[in-house]
C-alpha positions in Angstrom: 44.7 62.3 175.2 45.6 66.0 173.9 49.1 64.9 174.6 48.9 62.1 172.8 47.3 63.8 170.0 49.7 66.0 169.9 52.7 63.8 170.1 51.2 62.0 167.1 51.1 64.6 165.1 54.3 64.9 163.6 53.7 61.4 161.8 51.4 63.4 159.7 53.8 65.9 158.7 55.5 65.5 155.2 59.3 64.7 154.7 59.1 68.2 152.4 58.3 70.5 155.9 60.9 68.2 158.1 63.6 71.3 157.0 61.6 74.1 157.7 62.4 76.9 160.3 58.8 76.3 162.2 59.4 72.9 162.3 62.2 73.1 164.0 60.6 75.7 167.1 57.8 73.2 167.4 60.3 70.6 168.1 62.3 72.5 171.2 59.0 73.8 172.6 58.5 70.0 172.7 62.0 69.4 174.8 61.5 72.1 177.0 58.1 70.6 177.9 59.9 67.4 178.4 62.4 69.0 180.6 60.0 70.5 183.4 58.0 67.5 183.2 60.8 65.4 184.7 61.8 67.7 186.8 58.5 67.7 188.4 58.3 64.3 188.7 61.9 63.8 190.4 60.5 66.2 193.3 57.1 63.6 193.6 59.3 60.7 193.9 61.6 62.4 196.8 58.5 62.9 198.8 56.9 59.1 198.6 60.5 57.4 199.2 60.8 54.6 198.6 57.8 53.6 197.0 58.8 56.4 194.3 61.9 55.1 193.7 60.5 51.8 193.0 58.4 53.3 190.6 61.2 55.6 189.1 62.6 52.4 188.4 60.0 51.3 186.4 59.9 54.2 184.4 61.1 53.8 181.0 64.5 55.7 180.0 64.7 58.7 177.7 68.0 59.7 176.2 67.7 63.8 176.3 70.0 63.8 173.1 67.4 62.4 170.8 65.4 64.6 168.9 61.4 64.8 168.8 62.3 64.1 165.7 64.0 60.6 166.2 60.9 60.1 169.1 58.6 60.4 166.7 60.0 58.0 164.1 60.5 55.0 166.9 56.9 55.8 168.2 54.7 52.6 167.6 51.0 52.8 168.6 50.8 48.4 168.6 54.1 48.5 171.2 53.5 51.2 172.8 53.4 49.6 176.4 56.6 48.4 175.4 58.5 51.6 174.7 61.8 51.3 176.6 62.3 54.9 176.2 59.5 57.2 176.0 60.0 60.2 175.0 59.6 63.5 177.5 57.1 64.6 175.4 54.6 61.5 177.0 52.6 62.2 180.2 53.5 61.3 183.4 51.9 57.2 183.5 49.6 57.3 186.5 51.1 54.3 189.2 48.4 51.9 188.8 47.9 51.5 185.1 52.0 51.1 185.6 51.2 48.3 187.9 49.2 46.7 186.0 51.2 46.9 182.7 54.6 45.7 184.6 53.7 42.0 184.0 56.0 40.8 181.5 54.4 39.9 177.9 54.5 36.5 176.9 54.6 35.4 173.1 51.5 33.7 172.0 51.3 30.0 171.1 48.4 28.7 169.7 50.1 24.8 170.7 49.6 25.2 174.1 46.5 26.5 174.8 44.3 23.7 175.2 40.9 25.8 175.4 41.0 27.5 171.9 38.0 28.5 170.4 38.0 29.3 166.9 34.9 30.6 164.6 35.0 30.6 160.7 32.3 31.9 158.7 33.0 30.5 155.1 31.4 32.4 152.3 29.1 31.1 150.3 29.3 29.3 146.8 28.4 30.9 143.8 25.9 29.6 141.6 28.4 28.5 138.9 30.1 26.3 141.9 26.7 24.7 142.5 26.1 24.1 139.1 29.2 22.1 138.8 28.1 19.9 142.1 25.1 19.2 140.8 26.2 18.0 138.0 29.0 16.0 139.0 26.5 14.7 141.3 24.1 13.4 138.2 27.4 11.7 136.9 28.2 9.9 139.5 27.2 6.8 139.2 24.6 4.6 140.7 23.8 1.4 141.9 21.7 -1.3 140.2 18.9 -0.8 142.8 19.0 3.0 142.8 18.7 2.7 138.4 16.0 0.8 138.8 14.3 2.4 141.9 12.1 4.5 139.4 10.8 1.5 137.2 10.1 -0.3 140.2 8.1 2.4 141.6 6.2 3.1 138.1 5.1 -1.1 137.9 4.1 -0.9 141.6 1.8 2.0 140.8 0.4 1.0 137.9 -0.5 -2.6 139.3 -2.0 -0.9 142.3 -4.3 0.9 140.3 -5.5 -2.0 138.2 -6.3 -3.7 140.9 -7.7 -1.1 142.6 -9.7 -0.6 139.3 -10.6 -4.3 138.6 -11.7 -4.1 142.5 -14.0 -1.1 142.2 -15.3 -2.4 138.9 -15.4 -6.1 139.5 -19.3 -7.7 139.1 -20.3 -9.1 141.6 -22.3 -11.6 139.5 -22.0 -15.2 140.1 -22.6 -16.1 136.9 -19.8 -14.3 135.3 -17.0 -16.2 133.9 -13.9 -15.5 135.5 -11.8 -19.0 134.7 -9.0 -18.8 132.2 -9.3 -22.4 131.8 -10.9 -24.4 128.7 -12.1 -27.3 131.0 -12.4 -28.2 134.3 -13.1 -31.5 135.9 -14.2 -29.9 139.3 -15.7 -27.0 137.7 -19.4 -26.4 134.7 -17.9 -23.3 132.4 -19.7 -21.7 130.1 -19.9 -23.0 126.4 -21.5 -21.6 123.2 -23.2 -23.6 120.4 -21.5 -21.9 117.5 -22.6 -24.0 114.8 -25.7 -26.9 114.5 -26.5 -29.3 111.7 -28.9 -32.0 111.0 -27.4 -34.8 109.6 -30.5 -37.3 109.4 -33.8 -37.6 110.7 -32.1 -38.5 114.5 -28.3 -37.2 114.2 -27.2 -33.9 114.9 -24.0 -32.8 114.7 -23.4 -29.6 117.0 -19.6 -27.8 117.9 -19.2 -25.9 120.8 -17.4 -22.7 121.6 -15.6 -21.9 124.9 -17.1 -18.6 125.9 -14.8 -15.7 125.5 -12.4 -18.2 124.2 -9.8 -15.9 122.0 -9.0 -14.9 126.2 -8.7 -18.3 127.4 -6.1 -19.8 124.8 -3.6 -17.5 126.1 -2.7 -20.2 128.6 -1.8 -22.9 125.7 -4.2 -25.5 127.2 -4.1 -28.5 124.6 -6.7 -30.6 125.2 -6.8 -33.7 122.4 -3.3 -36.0 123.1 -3.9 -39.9 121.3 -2.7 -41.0 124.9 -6.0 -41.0 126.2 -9.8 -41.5 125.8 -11.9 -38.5 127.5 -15.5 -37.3 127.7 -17.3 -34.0 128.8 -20.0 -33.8 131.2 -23.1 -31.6 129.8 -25.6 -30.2 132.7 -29.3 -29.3 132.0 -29.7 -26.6 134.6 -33.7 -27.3 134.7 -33.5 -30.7 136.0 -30.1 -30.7 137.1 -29.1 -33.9 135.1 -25.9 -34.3 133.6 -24.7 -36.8 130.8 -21.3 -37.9 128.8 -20.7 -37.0 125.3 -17.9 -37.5 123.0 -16.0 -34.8 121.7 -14.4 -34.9 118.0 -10.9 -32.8 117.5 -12.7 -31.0 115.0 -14.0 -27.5 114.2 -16.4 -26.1 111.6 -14.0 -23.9 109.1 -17.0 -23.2 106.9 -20.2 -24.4 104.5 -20.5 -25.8 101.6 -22.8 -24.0 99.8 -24.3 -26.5 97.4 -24.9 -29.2 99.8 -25.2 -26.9 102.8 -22.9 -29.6 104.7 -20.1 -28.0 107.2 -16.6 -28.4 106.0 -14.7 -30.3 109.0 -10.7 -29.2 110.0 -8.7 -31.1 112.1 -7.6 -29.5 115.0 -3.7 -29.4 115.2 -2.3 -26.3 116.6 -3.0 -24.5 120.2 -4.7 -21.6 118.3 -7.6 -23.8 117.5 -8.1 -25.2 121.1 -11.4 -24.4 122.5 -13.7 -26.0 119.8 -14.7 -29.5 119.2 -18.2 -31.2 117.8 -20.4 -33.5 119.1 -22.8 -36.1 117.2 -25.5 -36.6 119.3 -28.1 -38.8 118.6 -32.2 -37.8 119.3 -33.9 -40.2 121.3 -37.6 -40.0 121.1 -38.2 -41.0 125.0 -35.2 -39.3 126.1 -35.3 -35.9 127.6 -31.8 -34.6 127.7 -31.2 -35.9 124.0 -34.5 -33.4 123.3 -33.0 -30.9 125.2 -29.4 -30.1 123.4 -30.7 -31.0 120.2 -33.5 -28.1 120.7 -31.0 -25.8 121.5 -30.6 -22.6 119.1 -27.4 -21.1 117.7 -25.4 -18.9 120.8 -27.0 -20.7 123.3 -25.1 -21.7 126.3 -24.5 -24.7 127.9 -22.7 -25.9 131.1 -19.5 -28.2 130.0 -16.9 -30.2 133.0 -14.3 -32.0 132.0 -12.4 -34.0 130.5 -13.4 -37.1 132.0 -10.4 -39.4 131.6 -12.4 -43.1 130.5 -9.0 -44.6 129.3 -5.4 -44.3 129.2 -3.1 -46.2 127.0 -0.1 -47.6 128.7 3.4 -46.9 128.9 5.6 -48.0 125.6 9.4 -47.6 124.8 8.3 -45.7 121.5 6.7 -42.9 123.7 10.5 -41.7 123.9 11.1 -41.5 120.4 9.2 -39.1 117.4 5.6 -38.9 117.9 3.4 -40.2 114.5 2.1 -37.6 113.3 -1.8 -36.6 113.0 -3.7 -37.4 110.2 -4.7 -34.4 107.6 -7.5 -33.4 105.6 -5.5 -34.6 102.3 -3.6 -37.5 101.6 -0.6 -36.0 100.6 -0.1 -33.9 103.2 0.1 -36.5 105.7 3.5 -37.0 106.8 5.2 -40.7 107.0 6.2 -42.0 110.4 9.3 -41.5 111.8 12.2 -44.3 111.7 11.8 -46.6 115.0 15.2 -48.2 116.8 15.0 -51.7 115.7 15.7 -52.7 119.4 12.9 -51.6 121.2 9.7 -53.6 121.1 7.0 -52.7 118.4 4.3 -51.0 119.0 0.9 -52.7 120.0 -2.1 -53.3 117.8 -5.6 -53.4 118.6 -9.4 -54.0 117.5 -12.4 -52.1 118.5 -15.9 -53.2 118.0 -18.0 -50.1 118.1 -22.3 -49.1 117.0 -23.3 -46.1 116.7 -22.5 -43.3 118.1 -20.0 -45.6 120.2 -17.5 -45.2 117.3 -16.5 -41.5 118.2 -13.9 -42.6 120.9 -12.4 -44.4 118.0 -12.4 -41.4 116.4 -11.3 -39.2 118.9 -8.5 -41.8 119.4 -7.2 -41.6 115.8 -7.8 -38.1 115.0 -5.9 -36.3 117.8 -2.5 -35.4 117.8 0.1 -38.2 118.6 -2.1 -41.1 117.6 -1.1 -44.4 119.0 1.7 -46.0 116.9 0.1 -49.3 116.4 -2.5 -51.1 113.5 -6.1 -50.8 114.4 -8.9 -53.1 113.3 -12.4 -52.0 113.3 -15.8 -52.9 113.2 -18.5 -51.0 113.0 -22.0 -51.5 113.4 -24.4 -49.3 112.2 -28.2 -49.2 110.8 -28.0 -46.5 107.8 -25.0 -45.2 106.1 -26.1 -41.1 106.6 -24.9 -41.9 110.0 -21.9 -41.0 108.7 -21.1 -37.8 107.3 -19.4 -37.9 104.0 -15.7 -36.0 105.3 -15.1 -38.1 108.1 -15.8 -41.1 106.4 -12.9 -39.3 103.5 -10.9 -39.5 106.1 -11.4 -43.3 107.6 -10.1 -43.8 103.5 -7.4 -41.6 104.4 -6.4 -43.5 107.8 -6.4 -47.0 105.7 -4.4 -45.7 102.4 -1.7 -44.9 105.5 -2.0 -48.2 106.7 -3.2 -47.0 110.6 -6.8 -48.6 110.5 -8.8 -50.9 108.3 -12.8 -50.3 108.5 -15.7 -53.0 108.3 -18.6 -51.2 108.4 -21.6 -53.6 108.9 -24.9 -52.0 108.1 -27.7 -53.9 109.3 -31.4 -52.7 109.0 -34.5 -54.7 108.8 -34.6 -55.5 104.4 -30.9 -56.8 105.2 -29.6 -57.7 108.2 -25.8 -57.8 109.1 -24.5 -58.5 112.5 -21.1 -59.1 114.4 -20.3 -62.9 114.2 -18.0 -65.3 115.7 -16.1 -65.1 111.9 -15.3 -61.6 112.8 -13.9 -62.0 116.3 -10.2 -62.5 116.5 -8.3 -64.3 118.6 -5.8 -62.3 121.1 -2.4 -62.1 121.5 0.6 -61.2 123.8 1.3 -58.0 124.2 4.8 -56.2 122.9 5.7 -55.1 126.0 4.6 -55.6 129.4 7.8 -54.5 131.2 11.5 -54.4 131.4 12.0 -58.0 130.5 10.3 -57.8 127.6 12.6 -54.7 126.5 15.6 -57.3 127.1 14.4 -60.1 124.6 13.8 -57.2 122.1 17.8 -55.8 122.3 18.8 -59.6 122.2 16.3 -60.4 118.9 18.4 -57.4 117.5 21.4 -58.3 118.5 20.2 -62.1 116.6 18.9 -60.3 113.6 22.0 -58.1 112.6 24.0 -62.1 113.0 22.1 -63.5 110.8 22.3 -60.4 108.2 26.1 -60.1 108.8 26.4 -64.0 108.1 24.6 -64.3 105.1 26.7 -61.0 103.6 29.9 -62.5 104.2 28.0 -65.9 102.5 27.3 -63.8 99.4 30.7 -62.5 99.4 32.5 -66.1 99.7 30.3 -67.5 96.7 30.7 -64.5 94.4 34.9 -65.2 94.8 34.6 -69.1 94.0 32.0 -68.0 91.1 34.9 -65.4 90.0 37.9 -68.3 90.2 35.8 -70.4 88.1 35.4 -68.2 85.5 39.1 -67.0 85.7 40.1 -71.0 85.5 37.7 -71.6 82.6 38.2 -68.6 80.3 41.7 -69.2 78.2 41.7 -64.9 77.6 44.5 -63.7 80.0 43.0 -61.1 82.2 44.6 -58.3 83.3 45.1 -57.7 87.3 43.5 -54.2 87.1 40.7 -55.4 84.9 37.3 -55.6 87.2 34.9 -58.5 86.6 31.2 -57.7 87.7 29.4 -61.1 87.4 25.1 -61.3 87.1 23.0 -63.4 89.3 19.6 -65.1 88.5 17.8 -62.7 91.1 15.3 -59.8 90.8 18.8 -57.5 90.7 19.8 -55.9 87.8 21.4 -58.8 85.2 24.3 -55.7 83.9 25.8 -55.4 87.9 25.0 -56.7 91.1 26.0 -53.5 93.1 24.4 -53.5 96.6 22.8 -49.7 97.1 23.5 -48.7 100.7 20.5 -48.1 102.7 21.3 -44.2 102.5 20.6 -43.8 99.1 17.4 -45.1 99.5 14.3 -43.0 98.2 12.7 -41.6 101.1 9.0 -41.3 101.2 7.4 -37.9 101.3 3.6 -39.1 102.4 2.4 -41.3 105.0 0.4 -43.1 101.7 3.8 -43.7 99.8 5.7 -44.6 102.9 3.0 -47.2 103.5 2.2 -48.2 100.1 6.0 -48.4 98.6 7.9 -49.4 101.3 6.0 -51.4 103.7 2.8 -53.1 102.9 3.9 -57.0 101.5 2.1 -57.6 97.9 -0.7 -59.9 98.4 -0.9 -60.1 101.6 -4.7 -58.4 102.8 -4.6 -60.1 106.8 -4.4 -57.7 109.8 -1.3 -58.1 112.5 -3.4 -59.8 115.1 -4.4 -57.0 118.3 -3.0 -57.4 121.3 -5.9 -55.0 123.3 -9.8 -54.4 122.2 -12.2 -52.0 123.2 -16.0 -52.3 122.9 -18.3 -49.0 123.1 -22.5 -49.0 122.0 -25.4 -49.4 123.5 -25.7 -51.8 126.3 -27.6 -54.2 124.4 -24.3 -54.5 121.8 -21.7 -54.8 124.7 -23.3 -57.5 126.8 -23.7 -58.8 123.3 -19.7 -58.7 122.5 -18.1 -59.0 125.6 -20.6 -59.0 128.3 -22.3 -56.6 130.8 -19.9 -54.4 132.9 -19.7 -53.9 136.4 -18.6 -50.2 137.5 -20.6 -50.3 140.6 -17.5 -49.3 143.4 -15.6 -46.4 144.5 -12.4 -46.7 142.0 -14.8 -47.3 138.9 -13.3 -50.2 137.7 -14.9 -53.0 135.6 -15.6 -55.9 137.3 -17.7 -57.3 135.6 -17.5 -61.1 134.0 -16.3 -61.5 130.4 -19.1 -63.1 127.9 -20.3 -63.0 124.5 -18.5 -63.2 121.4 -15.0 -62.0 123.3 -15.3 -64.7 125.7 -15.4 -67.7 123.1 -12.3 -66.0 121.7 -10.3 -66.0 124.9 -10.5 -62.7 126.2 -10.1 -61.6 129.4 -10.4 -58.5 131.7 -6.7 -57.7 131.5 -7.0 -56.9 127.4 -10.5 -55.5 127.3 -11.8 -52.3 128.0 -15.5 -51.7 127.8 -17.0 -47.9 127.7 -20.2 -46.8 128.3 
């Protein structure tokens, strides 16, 4: 090693001191060095033989000639074991480091060596490069279920916790309402008398109030449709006795407050659902009559229902426009829509009621979509405050549109007036009854525009013969372009017999000036005969009319024998309908 170090040592030395008279001894104290050194050696290798030559051989050459100098300069600490000359100034290499070191070196290719290992240790990111991966992470973009995983996530949540608040919190009270309903046949719900008034000394008119109702009409239950004829179950919770009432598709929209009488609406959009009124009449001897007429404003009272009693059949017409409902002014009702000419008309009935039994009437003509036909009525009652003053405005309004004509027939002991054979008509056939009948009503039509075509074209032929006559008779030449408009003796106008098509006809705006105007015939007072009758009172006035029903069987029906005044008429089970 001091050897080394000292061989080494020249690299240090500055080009400036390479001239200088010392540097120049050092570097032949250096060769003479060299020069015992291999003479020393020589002598070893003559003693071993041939072993030392073979070693000699090994040895790497020196040129004497070259300078430490030059040595020196070729020196390279990396190669040194491969040094073809060394310089004399290196020590003698000791034989087995010589051994080892004679293996040839072999150029290193990373290609062939199958077992490389190689170990990188990257450094790591700066915040700025982190920043910019996280944000071009954010703008990536996302699926449709990964956008809306956080919504999702926020709904599930919040419905967990109102349930699991409604659960905690829930009454356990049987009595508390819970339906969202208005009515239920299978079901009593809670109702509210919101309003009472006496109308005489035994009629009561009362209108009830779905409890918590502003919750219930959220559903858009309707319940009044002119299809049908329903009725409500009432229970008395005391006695546990239940019995049907009426209701009225009307609601109490305030008080007079001269006459302290309630002022009536009808009921005709979905927002005023969940109120009707009841006329209930006060029996002396009976004890549920008693019972709801005692009760007191914001009582309750159990209500199921609706109790279908009737349904009217199936028409074409059902199809087409609905009529519309009547109004609590005349002008405001609106006329009936334009029927097809080819489907059968509409069916027309008579209804013999006493009473209280007059409400399904009532009911029948006041609810939306009333039934299309003419209605004749009789009613039978013993006082005329039975009747309170706006719903008998509005049996006037109902006749003025030509839907219903009223016979009231008050009766009481000073002057008695009953239902007679004079006021019983005879029935009819029906409009429709089926398919077939729809077929003779697209052939009439088919008849009727015939004949109307073929008495224009009539018209038309005498008006040109009138027109040659007068061109033969008159001795004024006419002119070709001249145009000759010729007067008939008719109701027309006797200037010009123009024709005004049926689109310029004035349209009505009211139900009262489409009837009045445009359909009812002058003179003519008689009903269209009815088809279908119905008969409602007390039991003494139906077996009195059209005999005593029969619903004693599973399926309800009425099977009981047609009598009375109905009978000697020729009525039958098929076109009656008897309620109780």
């Amino acid at each position: 090693m001091q050897n080394l170090r000292v061989f080494l040592r020249p690299r240090l030395v500055a080009p400036s001191l390479k001239s200088s008279p010392l540097y120049s001894l050092k570097a032949l104290r250096y060769k003479s060095s060299d020069s015992d050194s291999e003479r020393k050696n020589s002598g070893e290798n003559n003693e071993n033989g041939p072993r030392g030559k073979k070693d000699t051989e090994n040895n790497l050459p020196i040129n004497r000639a070259e300078g430490a100098h030059d040595l020196t300069e070729k020196f390279n600490p990396d190669r040194s074991s491969k040094v073809a000359k060394p310089s004399s100034a290196l020590p003698a290499m000791d034989p087995s480091l010589r051994a080892l070191m004679a293996k040839t070196k072999v150029d290193y290719n990373p290609v062939s060596n199958t077992q490389q290992q190689s170990y990188e240790f990257k450094a790591p990111k700066s915040p700025k490069q982190l920043y910019k991966e996280k944000m071009a992470e954010k703008a990536r973009p996302k699926s449709k279920l990964r956008k809306m995983l956080p919504s999702l996530i926020i709904c599930g949540g919040l419905c967990w916790g109102i349930f699991t608040y409604k659960y905690l919190t829930k009454d356990t009270n049987p009595n508390v309402d819970t339906d969202s309903a208005l009515l239920r046949e299978d079901k009593f719900l809670p109702y509210m008398i919101s309003f009472k008034h006496k109308i005489n000394d035994d009629h009561y008119l009362i209108e009830l109030t779905r409890k918590n109702r502003a919750e219930k009409l959220i559903h858009n239950e309707q319940l009044f449709n002119g299809e049908r004829l329903w009725s409500i179950e009432i229970m008395q919770p005391d006695i546990n006795i239940v019995r049907n009432y009426t209701p009225l598709p009307m609601y109490v929209a305030g008080i007079d407050p001269n006459t302290k009488e309630p002022h009536l609406r009808l009921v005709k959009e979905l927002a005023e659902e969940g109120k009707f009124i009841l006329i209930v009449k006060r029996y002396d001897e009976g004890e549920f009559s008693r019972w709801l007429t005692g009760r007191n404003l914001l009582d309750e009272v159990k209500i199921r229902g609706p109790i279908v009693e009737y349904k009217l059949p199936y028409h074409p017409l059902n199809r087409y426009d609905e009529r519309p409902q009547m109004s609590n002014t005349l002008s405001s009702i609106k006329p009936d829509p334009l029927w097809p000419e080819n489907v059968p008309k509409p069916e027309n009935y008579v209804f013999y009621g006493a009473g209280t039994g007059i409400l399904p009437l009532f009911q029948l003509i006041y609810s939306p979509n009333p039934p299309r036909g003419f209605t004749d009525v009789w009613y039978s009652l013993r006082d005329e405050s039975e009747l309170l003053p706006q719903i008998k405005t509005l049996n006037f309004f109902a006749e003025k549109c030509g839907r219903v004509k009223f016979h009231y027939l008050i009766s009481n002991d000073k002057k008695p007036n009953h239902l007679t054979a004079v006021n019983v008509s005879s029935p009819t056939l029906p409009n429709f009854t089926g398919g077939w009948d729809l077929r003779m009503s697209e052939e009439v039509y088919k008849q009727k525009l015939l004949r109307e075509k073929k008495a224009e074209v009539e018209k038309q032929m005498e008006r040109a013969s009138n027109s040659l006559k007068s061109l033969t008779s008159d001795t004024t030449p006419v002119s070709k372009d001249a145009v000759i408009v010729t007067s008939e003796s008719s109701s027309s106008s006797p200037t010009s017999n123009y024709i005004q098509p049926t689109n310029s006809k004035i349209k009505p705006e009211s139900a009262y000036q489409q009837w009045t105007f445009f359909r009812r015939t002058k003179g003519d007072s008689t009903t269209p005969p009815p088809s279908f009758a119905f008969v409602c009172g007390p039991e003494n006035y139906i077996s009195d009319v059209s005999g005593k029903p029969d619903l004693n069987n599973l399926e309800k029906k009425d099977n009981g024998p047609i009598g009375g005044l109905l009978m000697e008429k020729g009525w039958n089970l098929n076109n009656i309908k008897r309620l109780q």
